[in-house]
N, C-alpha and C positions, 0 to 999 in steps of 0.2 A: 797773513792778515785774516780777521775772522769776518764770516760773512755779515754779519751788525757792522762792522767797524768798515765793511766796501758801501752798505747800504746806508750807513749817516754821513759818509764822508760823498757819496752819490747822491745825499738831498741836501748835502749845502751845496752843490755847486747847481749853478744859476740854470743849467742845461736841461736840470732833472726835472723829468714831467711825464706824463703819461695823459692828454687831452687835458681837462680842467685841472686837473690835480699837480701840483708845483713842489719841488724843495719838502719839508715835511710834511705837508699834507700827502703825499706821496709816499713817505715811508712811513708815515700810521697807516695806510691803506694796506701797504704791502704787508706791514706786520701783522694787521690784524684784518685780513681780506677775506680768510676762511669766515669765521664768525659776522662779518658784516657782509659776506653775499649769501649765506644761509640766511640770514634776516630779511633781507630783500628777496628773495625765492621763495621761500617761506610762506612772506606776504603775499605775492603777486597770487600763488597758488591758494592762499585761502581763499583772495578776493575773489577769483573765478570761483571756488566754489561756491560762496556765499551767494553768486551772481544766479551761479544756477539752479540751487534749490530755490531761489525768490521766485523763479518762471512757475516752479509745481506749488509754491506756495497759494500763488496768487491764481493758479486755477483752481486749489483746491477753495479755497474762499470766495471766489467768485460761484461757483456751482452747488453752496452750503443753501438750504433753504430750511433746518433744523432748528428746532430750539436749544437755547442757549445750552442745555444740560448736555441733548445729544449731539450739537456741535465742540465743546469743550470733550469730550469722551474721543470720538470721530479723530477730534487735532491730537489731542493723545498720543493715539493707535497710530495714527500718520506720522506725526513728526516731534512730537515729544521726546523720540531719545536723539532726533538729529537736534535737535537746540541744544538738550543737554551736553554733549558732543559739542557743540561749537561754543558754549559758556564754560567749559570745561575749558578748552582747550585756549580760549583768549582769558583766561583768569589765569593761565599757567605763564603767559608771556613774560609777566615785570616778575615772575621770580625765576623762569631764565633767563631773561635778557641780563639780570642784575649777577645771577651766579656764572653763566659763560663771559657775558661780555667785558662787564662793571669790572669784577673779582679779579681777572687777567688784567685790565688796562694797563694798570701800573706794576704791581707786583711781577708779574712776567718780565719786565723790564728789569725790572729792581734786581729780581733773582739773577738773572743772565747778566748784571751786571753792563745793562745796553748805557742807562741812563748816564750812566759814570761818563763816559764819551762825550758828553755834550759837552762838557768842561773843555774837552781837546779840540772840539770842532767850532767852526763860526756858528754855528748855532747856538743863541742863546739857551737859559731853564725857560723864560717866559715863554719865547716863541715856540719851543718842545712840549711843555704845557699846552698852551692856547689850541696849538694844531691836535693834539693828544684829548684834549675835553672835548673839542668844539667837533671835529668829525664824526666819530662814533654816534656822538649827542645829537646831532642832525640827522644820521642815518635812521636814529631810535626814533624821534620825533616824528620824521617822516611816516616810516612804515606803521607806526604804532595809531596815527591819524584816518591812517588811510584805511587801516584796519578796522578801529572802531564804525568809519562813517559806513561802509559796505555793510560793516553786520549791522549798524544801525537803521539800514534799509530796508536790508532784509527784516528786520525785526516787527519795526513800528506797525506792519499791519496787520499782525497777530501778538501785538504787547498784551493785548488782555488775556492770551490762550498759554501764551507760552510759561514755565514753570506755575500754571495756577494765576497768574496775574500776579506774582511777584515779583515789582522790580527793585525792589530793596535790598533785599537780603540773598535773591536766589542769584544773583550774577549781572542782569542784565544793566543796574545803575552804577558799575566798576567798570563795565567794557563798552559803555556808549559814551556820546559827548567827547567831552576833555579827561573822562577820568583813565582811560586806559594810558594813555599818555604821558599824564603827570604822575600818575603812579608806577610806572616803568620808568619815569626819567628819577623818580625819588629813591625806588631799590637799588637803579645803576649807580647812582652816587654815594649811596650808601654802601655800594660795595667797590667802584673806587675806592672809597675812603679806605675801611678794613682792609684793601689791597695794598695801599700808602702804609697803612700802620704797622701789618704783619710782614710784610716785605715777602712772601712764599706765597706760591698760586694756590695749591691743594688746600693749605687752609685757610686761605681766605674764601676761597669759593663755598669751603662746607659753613664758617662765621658767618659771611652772605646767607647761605640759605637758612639759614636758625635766623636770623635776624629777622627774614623778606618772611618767615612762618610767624613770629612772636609779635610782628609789628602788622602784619595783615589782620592778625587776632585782634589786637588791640584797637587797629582803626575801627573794623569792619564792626564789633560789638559795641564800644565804647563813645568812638566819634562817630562815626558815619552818621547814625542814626540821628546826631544831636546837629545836625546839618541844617535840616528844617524847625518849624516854626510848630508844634503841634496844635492840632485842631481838636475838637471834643464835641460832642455830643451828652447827653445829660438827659438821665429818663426815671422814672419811679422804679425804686427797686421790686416790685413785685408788677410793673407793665411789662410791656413788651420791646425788645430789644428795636430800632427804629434799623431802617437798612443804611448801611454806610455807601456815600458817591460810589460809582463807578469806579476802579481803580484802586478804591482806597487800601494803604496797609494800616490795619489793627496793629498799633503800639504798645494799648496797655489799654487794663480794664481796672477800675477802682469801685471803691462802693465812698460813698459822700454823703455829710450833712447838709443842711438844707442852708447853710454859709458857704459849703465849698470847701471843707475842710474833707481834706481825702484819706482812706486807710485804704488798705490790702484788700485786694477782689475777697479772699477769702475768709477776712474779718468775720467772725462768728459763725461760721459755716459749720461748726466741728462743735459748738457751744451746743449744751444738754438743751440751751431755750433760746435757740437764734433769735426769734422776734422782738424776745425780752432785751438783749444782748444789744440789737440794734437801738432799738426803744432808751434803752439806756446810755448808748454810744449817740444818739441824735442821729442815726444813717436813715434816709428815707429815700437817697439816690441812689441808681448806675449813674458810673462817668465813664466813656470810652475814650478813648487817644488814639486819632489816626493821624496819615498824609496823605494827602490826598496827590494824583498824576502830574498833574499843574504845577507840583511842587518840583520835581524832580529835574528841570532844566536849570534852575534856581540854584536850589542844592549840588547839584556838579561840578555849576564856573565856583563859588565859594567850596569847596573840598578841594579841587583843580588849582584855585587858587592857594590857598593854604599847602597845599603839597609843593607848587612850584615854587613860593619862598622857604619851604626847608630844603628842598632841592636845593636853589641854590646859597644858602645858609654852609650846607655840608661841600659844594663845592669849593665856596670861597674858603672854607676851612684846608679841603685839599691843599689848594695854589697857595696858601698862608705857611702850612707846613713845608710843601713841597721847596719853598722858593727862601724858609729860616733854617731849614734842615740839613744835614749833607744826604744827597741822594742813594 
């Protein structure tokens, strides 16, 4: 008898438990315990660090009595490469968690041929399924929360210093909030799936990572940005550029007629008689395009949102497959 075939035929019977964990919640844990207590360790061991760079943070900030230039310089030199380091490293989460965890879930099964069993045992597909999504997806949820709210503690009280005051683009509005979360629970599913289709671990995990690279690309340039609402400012093209809020990310820069009809910052710039050029074109505006900080809590639950019905869009896809298909 092969050890899959003691281990399913040991979670249907009523006996099988390990504390909370019951019948198949018990043999997804066993099966995939490696990768879900590295997840958990993992965590626990960021959060203390996060916890303890926040103490040197917050003295270094309490004892700053510099102006803005030499304080931004000073944070730098201080701690500039530990953020970077720590946005690095929680931006790498949802495209491991999707190529270790996601990638195996099913396909591992498939391949070893575990799944086939469930037919033989009281164990139904549904209930193999249900305990199969539902655990992993809770372990991921969890740590991936708990991770974001630490770093986002650590954060919030040098958000203006840290990458330059970008929270846009440099990392910091992908790993706070809800988005770390929704965006690990969206590449895991998405590589489920790939794992459901290809039915082999090795390649699905590398289809996962081209995927978790092409679809990061395409959120992070394309959507993300189109999250918010933009704002604008409008000034005389030969005044002076007006200073943007606090916080703010520069969008895009146009040049405008005096209706608001917009061309390219660099509309006549390169023309033999730019002035004529404008003169001729009606531009007598700058138009800037930012978001302003304010925005960004906003922007999160709607991305967050949006990600967690494709998420579960591609699940229910899974269980729809899984459940008209032979295993």
């Amino acid at each position: 008898m092969t050890t899959a075939t003691t281990h399913l035929e040991t979670a249907a019977s009523p006996s099988a438990s390990t504390g909370p964990l019951r019948g198949v919640l018990w043999l997804v844990w066993r099966r995939h315990r490696a990768a879900l207590l590295t997840g958990i360790l993992v965590t626990l061991a960021a959060c203390a660090l996060f916890s303890y760079q926040r103490i040197g943070l917050m003295d270094f900030l309490g004892g700053q009595q510099a102006t803005r230039e030499a304080l931004n310089e000073d944070f730098q030199h201080s701690y500039g490469s530990m953020f970077n380091g720590d946005l690095q490293f929680l931006q790498l989460i949802p495209v491991a968690v999707a190529v270790f965890l996601g990638a195996p879930l099913i396909s591992s099964e498939l391949e070893r041929g575990t799944l086939q069993l469930v037919t033989t045992q009281s164990v139904s597909r549904g209930r193999w399924l249900a305990a199969t999504l539902a655990l992993p997806l809770t372990v991921v949820t969890a740590c991936t929360v708990l991770l974001a709210t630490v770093f986002q503690w650590l954060w919030s009280p040098a958000h203006s210093l840290v990458v330059g005051g970008d929270w846009l683009r440099s990392g910091p509005f992908e790993v706070t909030g809800p988005m770390l979360a929704a965006e690990t629970l969206f590449l895991t599913a998405c590589g489920i799936a790939l794992g459901k289709l290809i039915k082999r671990t090795v390649p699905a995990m590398l289809a996962t990572a081209v995927t978790a690279v092409v679809l990061g690309v395409v959120w992070g340039e394309k959507l993300m940005p189109k999250l918010g609402t933009l704002r604008s400012v409008t000034y005389p093209v030969n005044g002076n550029a007006p200073s943007l809020p606090d916080d703010a990310i520069n969008m895009d820069d146009w040049v405008a007629t005096a209706d608001g009809r917009l061309f390219g910052f660099g509309t006549c710039v390169n023309d033999a008689h730019p002035d004529a050029c404008r003169a001729d074109k009606g531009i007598v505006n700058h138009v800037t395009q930012y978001l302003t900080f304010d925005q960004m809590p906003g922007m999160q639950w709607l991305g967050a949102a949006i990600l967690l019905a494709l998420t579960a869009a591609v699940l229910a896809f899974v269980v729809w497959r899984a459940r008209r298909r032979p295993l």
